[in-house]
N, C-alpha and C positions, 0 to 999 in steps of 0.2 A: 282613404286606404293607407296602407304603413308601408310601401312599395318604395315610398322616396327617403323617408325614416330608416328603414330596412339597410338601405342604400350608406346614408349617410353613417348608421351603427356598422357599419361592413370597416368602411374605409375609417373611422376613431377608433376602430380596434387595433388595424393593419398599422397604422401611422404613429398612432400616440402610447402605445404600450398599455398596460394595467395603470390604473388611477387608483391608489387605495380609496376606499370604501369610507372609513374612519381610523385614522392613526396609521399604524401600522399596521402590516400583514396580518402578521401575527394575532393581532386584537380579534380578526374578524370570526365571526363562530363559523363554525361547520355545521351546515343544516342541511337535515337528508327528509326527501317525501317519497312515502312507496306510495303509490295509489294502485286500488284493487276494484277494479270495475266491477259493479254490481253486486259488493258485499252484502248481506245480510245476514244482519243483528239474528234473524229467526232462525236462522241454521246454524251459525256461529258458535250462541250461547251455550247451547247442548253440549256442543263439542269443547266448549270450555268445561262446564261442568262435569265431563267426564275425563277431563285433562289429556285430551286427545290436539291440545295446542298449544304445549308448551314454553311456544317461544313469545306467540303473541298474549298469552299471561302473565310473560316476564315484562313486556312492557306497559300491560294493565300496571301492573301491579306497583311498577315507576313511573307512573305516570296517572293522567286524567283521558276520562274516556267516555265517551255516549255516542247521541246523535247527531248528525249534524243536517241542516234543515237545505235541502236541494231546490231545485225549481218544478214547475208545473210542466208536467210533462217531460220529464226530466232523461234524455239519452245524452250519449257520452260526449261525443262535438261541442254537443250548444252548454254542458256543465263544464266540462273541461276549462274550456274559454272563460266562462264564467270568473271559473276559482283564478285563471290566467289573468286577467284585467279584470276581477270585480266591479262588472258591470254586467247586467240583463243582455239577453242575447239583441233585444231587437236594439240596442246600443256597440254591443260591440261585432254586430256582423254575421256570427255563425248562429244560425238560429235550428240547426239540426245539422242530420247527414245531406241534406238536400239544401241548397239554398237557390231560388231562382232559377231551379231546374239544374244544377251543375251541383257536386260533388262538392262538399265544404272544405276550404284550402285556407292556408296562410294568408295568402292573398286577398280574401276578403273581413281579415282583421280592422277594424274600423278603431279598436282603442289599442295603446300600447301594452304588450301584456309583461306577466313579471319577470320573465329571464331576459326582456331587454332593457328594460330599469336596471335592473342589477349589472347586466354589461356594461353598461352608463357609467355605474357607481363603481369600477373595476371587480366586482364580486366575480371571480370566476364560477362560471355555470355550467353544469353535465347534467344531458336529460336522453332519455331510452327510451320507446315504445307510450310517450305520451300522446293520446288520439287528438287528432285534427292539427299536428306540427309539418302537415307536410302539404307544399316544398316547407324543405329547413330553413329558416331563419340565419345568419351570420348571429354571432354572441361570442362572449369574450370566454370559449370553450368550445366544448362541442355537442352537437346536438343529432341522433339518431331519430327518425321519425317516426310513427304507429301507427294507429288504426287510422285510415282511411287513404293511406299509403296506395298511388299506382303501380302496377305493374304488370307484366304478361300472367295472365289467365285471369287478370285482377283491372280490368281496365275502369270500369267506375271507381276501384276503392272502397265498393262497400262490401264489409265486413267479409273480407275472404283476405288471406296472406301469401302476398309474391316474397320469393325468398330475395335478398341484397341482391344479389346477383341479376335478379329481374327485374330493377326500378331503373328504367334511364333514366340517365342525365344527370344519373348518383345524384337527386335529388332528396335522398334520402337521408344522406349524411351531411353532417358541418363538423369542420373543413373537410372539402371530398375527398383531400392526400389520405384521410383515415380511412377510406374502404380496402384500401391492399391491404391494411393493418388490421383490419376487423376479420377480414378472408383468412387471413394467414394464421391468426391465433385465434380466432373464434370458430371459424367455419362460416359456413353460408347459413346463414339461420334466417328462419319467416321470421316475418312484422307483420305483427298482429296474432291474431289466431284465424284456425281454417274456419272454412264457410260451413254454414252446418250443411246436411244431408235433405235432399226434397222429399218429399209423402212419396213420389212417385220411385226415387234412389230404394226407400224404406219399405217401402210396401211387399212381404210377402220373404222376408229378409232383415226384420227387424234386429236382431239379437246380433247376428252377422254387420251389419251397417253400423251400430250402435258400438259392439269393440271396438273395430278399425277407425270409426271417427275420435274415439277416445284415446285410441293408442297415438294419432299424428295430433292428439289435445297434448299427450304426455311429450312427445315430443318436443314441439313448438316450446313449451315449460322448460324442457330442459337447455335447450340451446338459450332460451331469453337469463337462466338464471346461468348459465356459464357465459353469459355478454356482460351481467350486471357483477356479475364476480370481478372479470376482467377488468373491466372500468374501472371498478371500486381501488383494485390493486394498481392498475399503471395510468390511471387518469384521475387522482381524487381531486376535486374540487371545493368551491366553499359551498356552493349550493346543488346541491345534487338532487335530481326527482325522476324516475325509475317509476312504470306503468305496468300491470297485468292484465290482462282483459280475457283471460279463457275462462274462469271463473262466469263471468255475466252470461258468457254464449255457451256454456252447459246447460247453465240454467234456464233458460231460453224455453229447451224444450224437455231437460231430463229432472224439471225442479221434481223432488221426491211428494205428488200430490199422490190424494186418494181417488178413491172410487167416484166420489159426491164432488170431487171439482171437475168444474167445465172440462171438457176436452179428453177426460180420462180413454188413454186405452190401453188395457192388459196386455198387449202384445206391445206395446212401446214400452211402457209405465211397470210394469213388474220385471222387468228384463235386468235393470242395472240401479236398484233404488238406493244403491250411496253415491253413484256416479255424479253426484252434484255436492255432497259434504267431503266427497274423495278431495275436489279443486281447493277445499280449504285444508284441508290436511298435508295438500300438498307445498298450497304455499307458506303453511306455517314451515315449513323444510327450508325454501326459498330465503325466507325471512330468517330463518336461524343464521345461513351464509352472509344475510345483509348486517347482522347482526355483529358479528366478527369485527366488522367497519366501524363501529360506533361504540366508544369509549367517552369518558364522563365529561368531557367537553361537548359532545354531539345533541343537537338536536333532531329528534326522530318523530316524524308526524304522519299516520298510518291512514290517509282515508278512503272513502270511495266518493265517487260520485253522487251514487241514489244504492239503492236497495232493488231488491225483488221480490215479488210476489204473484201466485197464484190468482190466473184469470178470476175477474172479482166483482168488477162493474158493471150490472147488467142495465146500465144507459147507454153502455154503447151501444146493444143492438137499436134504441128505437132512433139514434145517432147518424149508422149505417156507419160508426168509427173503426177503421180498419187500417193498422200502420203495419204491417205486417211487410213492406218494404223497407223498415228499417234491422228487418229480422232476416233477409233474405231468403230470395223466392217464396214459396209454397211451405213453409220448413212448417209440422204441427207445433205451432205456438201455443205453448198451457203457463207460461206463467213470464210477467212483464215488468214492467216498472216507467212507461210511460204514460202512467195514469194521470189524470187532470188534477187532481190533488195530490200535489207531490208529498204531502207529509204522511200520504199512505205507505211510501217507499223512501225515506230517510236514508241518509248516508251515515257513514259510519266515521266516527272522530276520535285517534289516539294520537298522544301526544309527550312526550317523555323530554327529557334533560335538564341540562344547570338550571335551576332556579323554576321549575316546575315543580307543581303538585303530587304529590304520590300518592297513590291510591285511592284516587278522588273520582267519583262518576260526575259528570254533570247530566242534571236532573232536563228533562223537556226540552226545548230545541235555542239552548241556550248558543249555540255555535252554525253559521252561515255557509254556505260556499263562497258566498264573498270575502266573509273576513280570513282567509288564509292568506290571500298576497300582504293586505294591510299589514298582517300579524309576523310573516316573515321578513318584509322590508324591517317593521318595525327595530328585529335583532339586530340589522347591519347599522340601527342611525341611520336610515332613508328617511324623507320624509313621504308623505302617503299625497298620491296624486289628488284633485279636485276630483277629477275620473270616476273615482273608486267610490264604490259603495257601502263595501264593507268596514268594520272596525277593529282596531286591536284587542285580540285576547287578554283583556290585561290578567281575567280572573282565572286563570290556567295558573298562575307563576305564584310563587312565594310571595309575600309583604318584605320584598329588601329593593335596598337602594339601586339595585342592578333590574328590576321589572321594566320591561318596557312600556312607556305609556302613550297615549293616543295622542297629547300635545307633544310628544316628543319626535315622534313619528310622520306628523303634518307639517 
């Protein structure tokens, strides 16, 4: 466990100051990751094609962009982690929302993941709403926790959101001195998004249930993007990573199917059929603000986790596979992404700045969950732990004497 690690990165931060990373301050890039839980490529594209997402076109279009190949059975904890210490979950500890019967925590981190490398390396680190960071971690910054976050009305942590206010033991933030500071200029905002609505909540009240969950969806959206505003402006850092996750639990249950996919029902299903292209519309809005942040020095890398899709496997019924506790309660589940072949439901890979590709797709599943820490350490001159599984992107970057390479890196 990293409990004694933890420990010791607490107290080399407190004692010894910032260590530069390589040379000077100054030298070190600035590297920003948004991640968008349960992107899909399938819903996405249209709304490019009809330029209904202008912002994240701006950085297609500076950038290289595709798929990026997830894990098997792929939910947010046991990925997150993954991309965190590229390492397979059953190495680095969180192998879901559930592990061992308990609620997946910091605490049962088994590899070191990548904002305490970087702490290490004095890289100052700022992270928001990324899922499975809580309790917080100590790092040479600060770190706000996400999905799987406890608190009152939220005491497992799955998929439901206690507002700051609600999480004892300010376990939520790193350094805790920053929760008067979050209250006082942000508001009390949820972490995470809300829990969806039961069959039982739904039933007979569809249309009714469906606005109101949507409207505390818009919500939650707007308080995380005037957190990540805030941040951006009075805490920038060298490495910044900023999470969304109402996107994936729209989709959940309001993915826009037909008639002919499993689970169809008219009274759920014809009610609010943009209600899941609305969550990208909205964050391309989001992302235009993150966007203000990132000038030609910046490295900006846009991904998800996995993808989604419409109920599809019909092994699961002679299986009797039924995960529908990582969706909370009874919720009608029509459309998932923790299928057994995770390359059913792909993640999504953008990637923009200095010495980057423009306008470049990468073709098939040329890009990992693993190699994003290899590939960010790479930038600062880190070298890449034995740990790690993944490798550096070298083929993203230009042919100049500034790409980073795999021997330079290890």
């Amino acid at each position: 466990m990293l409990r004694d690690k933890r420990f010791r990165l607490g107290v080399l931060i407190l004692l010894m100051g910032v260590i530069p990373a390589r040379g000077d301050i100054e030298s070190r890039p600035h590297v920003m990751i948004v991640g968008v839980n349960g992107m899909e490529w399938d819903i996405v594209r249209p709304l490019l094609l009809r330029g209904e997402l202008p912002n994240l076109a701006k950085v297609i279009q500076r950038g290289v962009y595709g798929k990026m190949r997830t894990l098997s059975a792929p939910n947010c904890p046991k990925v997150y982690s993954s991309i965190a210490t590229s390492t397979p979950p059953e190495e680095n500890g969180i192998t879901g929302f559930v592990v061992a019967g308990k609620t997946a925590s910091t605490d049962m981190l088994k590899r070191e993941p990548l904002w305490s490398i970087l702490s290490k390396h004095g890289v100052t680190v700022g992270m928001a709403n990324v899922p499975a960071t809580f309790p917080v971690m100590p790092l040479n910054g600060y770190m706000i926790s996400g999905m799987l976050t406890r608190g009152k009305g939220c005491e497992d942590g799955l998929l439901c959101s206690p507002k700051l206010s609600e999480v004892k033991g300010r376990e939520a933030v790193y350094p805790p001195r920053m929760v008067a500071e979050l209250e006082t200029n942000v508001g009390d905002f949820w972490i995470d998004c809300s829990r969806m609505p039961s069959a039982e909540e739904l039933k007979g009240k569809e249309a009714e249930v469906i606005d109101h969950w949507l409207q505390q969806v818009s919500q939650v959206r707007a308080k995380q993007a005037k957190l990540f505003d805030y941040l951006l402006k009075h805490h920038r850092t060298d490495f910044t990573m900023f999470v969304q996750s109402c996107e994936d639990r729209v989709g959940h249950w309001l993915y826009p199917i037909q008639p002919y996919n499993a689970g169809y029902d008219p009274a759920l299903h014809s009610v609010r059929v943009d209600a899941f292209p609305d969550q990208y519309r909205a964050f391309d809005q989001v992302l235009g603000k993150v966007l203000q942040h990132v000038d030609k020095t910046t490295y900006l890398f846009i991904i998800s986790d996995h993808g989604i899709k419409p109920l599809r496997e019909f092994e699961e019924g002679r299986r009797l596979y039924h995960s529908t506790h990582d969706h909370g309660g009874n919720t009608p589940i029509i459309a998932k992404h923790d299928f057994e072949d995770g390359d059913d439901v792909p993640g999504i890979f953008l990637a923009m700045g200095p010495s980057i590709k423009r306008d470049v797709r990468l073709m098939g599943f040329t890009v990992s969950v693993f190699d994003i820490a290899p590939t960010i350490l790479s930038l600062y001159g880190i070298r890449q732990p034995t740990q790690m599984k993944g490798r550096v992107l070298t083929e993203i970057f230009e042919a100049t004497g500034s790409q980073p390479t795999e021997a330079s890196a290890r």
